[in-house]
N, C-alpha and C positions, 0 to 999 in steps of 0.2 A: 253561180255568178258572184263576183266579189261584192259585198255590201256598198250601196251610195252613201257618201259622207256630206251628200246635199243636207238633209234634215240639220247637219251642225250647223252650218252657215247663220242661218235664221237668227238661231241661239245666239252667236259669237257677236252679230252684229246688234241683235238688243244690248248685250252689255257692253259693248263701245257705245253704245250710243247714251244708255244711260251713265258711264262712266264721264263722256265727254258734259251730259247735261249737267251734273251732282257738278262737275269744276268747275260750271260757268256760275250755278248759285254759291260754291263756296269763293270763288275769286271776285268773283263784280257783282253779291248781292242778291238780292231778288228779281227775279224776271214773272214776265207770264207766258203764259203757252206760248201764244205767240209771236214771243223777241226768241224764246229759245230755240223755235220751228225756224225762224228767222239762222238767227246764230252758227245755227248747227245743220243749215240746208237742207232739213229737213218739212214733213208736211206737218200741218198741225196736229191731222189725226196721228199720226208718227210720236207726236213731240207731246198729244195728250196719252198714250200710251203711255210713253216714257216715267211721265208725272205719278201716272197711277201704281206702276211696279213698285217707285222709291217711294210711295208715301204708303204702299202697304210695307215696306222693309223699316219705314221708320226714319228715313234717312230727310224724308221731304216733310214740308206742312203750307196750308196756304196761312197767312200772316193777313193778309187784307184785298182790297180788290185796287184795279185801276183803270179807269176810264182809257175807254178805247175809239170815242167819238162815236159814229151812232151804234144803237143797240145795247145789251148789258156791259156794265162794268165787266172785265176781264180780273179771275183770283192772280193772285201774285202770290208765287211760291217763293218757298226759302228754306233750305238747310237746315235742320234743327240740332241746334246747339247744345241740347243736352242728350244728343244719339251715345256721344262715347267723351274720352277725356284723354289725357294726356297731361304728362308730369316731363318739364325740363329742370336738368339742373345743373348751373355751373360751381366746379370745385375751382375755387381759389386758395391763395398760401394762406389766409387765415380765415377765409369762411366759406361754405357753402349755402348756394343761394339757389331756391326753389321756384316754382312757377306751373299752376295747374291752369292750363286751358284748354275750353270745352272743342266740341268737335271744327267749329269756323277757326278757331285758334285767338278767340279773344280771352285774355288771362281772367280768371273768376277767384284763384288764390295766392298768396303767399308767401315765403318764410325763409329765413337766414339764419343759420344758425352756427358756430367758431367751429374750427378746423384744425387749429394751431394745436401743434401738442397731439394731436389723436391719435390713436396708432389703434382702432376699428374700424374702419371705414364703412364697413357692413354697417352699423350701427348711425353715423353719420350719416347717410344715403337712406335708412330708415327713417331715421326721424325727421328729418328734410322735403321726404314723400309723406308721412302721414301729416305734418304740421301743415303743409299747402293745402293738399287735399280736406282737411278739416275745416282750414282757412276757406275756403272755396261753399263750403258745407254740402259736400256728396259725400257717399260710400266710399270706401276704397273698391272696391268690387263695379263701379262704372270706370274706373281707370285701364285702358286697355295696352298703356305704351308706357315706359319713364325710358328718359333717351338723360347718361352723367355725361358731361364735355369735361374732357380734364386733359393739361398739357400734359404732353408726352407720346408716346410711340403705343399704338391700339395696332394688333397683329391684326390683317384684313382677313383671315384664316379662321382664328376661332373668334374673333369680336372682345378677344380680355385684352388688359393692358399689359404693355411688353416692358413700359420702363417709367413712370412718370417724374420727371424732374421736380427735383424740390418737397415729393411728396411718396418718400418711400415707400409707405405703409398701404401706397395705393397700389397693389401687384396682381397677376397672374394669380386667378383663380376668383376675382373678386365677384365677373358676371356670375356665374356660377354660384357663390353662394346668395347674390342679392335675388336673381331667380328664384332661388328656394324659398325668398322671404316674401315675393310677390305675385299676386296671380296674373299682374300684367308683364308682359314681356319687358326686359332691360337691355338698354343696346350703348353701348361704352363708345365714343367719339372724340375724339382728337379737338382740341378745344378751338382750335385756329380753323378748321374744318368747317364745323360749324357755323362759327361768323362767315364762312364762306359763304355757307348755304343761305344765311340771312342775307347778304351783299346781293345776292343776285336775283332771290326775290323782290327784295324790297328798298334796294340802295343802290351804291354806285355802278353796278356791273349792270343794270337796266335789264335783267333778265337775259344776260349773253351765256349762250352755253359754251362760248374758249373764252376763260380768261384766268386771270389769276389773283390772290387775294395775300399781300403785302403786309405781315402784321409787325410790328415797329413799337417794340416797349421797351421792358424790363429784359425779355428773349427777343428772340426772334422766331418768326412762323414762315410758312406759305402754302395756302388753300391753292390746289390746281385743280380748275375744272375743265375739262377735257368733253365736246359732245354730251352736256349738258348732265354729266357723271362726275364724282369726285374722282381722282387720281389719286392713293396710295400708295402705291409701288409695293415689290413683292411682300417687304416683309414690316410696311406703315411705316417706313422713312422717309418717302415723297416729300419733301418740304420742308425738311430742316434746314433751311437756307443759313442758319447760324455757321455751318461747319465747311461752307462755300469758301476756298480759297482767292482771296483777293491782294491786289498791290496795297500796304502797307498795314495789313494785318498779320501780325506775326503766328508762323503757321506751328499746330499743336506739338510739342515735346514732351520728351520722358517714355520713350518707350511706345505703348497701345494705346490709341486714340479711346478714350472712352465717352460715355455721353454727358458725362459729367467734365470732361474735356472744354478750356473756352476756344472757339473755331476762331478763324481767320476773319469771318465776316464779325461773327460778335466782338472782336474786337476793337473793329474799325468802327459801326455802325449800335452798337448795343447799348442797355442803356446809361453802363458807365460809361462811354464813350460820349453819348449825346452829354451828357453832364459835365464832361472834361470840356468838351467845342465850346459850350455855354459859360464855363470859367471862363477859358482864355477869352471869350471876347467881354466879358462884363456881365457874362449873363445867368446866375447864379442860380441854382435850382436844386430842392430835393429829390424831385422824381424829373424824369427825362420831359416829359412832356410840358412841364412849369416852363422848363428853357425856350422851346419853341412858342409856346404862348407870350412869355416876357419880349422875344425876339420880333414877333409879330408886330405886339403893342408899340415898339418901340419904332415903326416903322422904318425911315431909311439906315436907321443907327443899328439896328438887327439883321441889316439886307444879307452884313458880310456871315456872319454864324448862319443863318439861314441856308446861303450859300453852300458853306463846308458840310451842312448835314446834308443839304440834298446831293453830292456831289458824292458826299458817300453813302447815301442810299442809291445810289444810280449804276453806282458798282454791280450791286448785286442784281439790279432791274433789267442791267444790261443783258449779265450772265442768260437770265430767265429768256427775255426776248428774243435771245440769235437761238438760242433751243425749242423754244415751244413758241414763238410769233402768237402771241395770244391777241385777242379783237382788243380788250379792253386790260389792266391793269388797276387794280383797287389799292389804295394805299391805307390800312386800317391799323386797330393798334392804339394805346394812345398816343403818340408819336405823329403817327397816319393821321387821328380823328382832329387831333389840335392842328396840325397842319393845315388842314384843309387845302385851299386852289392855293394858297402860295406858296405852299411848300410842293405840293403836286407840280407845278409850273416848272419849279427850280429840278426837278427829277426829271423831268420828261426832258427839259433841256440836255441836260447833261447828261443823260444817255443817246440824246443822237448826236451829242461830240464824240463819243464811243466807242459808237457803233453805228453803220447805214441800217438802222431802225429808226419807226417814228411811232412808238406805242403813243395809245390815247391814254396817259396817266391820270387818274382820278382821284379823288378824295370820298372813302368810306360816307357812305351816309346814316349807319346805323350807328348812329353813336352810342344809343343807350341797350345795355343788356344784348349785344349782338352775339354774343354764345348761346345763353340765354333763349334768344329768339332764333337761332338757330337750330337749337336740341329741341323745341317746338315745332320748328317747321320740319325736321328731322322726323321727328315721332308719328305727328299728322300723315306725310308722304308716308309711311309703313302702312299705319290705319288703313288708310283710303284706299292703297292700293290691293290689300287684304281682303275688302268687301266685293271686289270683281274678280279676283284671284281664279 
């Protein structure tokens, strides 16, 4: 007779179950037995099982107690914060910027360090992880994850990078050697990606798993999440919306399109473009985003520039939405973050003059380190999902 595959069942469902408890302590805190018996429609005796497995693995602790009306105080568990770590970090054009945090993902370290000029990147990426991590004051050896965000094209195939704009020196081959310099896993990510991934935890996408994430600077980006997964496409182009052919961007010449080619869209909507809209009305600015902030301030006297940038951010908003009908729409970026609802407002208008679409256009709310806290929340989701593997 063939083997029963009853006996696995048992197994499969303690580690769902303790998988589901570990995310109710690392997302909303500390509970006691029984809010999470409660939580997770489970029995108590269930839910104190549960407790007992993760806090022989290390992963639980009780922190304190909480009154439960009559009879004993009830312990109140919580996640421990020093189980494992995680290192993010974003590469910018002239620095790299570090961030170790503990297993909840509250940051404990560090460090910045210039980028301009370098042509090691191993070496940058090195010193960026050990500076944090020192900063933080653990081992290297408790670090389980470093997750680099860097613009450009990350091959979804082998996880190196395939082309990074502005930052030659950062190529093919680079996870592979920083692997060899670490004992914790390195996972290379697409920088716009990332602030995706933060948008929807923790910002304007309100945790929707269809949406998309609008990034409006210097470049252009676009985070697609798709069923609550990043979107790629085969070979990590998914999102370059700069190269998106629109009405009055003039479209690439000279032969082969290359990456280093300016698109149709970037030149409508990029950030020299936002800075030209800003001239012509009065509104004068070094970086793209100065103009939209000066324009804001300026109330009805900035309405019209305000206008012409959303009108051509809508262009490409339009494009996204007769394709992918996403729930929500993130408009990030500095561009996106200075914008906020009034620039938001002027986009969503004007792309249902468009098009019969009516996305709910929104304004990024992670303004601060959103790559950043992205390659965090990035690293963490690996971890966690490793320990029930």
């Amino acid at each position: 007779m063939p083997k029963s595959h009853t006996p696995g069942v048992p197994k499969l469902l303690r580690v769902l179950n303790d998988q589901a408890a570990l995310k109710l302590l690392l997302d909303d805190g500390p509970q006691t037995r029984a809010q999470l018996a409660e939580r997770t429609s489970m029995s108590k005796v269930t839910a104190s099982q549960m407790m007992e497995r993760l806090q022989t693995r290390g992963l639980v602790e009780v922190i304190g107690s909480k009154s439960g009306g009559r009879g004993p105080n009830a312990s109140l568990y919580a996640a421990v914060p020093t189980f494992t770590y995680v290192v993010g970090i974003e590469v910018g054009l002239t620095s790299a910027k570090g961030a170790c945090a503990d297993f909840t993902g509250h940051i404990v370290g560090r460090a910045e360090i210039p980028v301009e000029g370098s042509t090691d990147p191993v070496s940058v990426v090195r010193r960026v992880v050990t500076d944090s991590v020192a900063d933080a004051g653990i081992e290297m050896s408790k670090v389980e994850r470093v997750v680099l965000g860097t613009p450009g094209v990350i091959d979804p195939g082998s996880g190196d990078i395939g082309f990074s704009w502005n930052l030659p020196a950062w190529h093919r081959g680079l996870r592979t050697a920083l692997n060899e310099q670490f004992g914790a896993e390195v996972a290379i990510e697409n920088d716009v990606n990332l602030a995706t991934i933060a948008e929807q935890r923790s910002g304007g996408a309100g945790g929707a798993s269809d949406f998309v994430y609008a990034w409006y600077g210097g470049g252009l980006g676009l985070g697609v999440m798709l069923n609550g997964r990043l979107y790629r496409g085969a070979t990590g182009a998914a999102g370059e919306i700069g190269f998106l052919p629109v009405p009055g961007g003039e479209l690439p010449t000279g032969g082969v399109v290359t990456r280093l080619s300016k698109g149709s869209y970037q030149r409508v909507i990029g950030g020299d473009a936002v800075i030209d809209i800003g001239a012509k009305h009065g509104f004068p600015g070094a970086e793209p985003e100065d103009v939209v902030r000066a324009a804001i301030e300026a109330g009805e006297e900035g309405a019209a520039c305000l206008d012409e940038i959303g009108k051509a951010m809508a262009l490409g908003i339009v494009a996204v939405c007769v394709l992918l009908d996403p729930t929500v729409v993130v408009l990030g970026g500095p561009v996106g973050y200075a914008g906020g609802l009034v620039l938001a407002g002027r986009v969503a208008a004007h792309t249902t003059q468009l098009a019969p679409v009516n996305p709910s256009v929104v304004p990024g709310t992670v303004i601060e380190e959103p790559v950043m806290r992205g390659a965090i929340l990035h690293g963490l989701d690996a971890v966690r999902e490793g320990l029930f593997a």
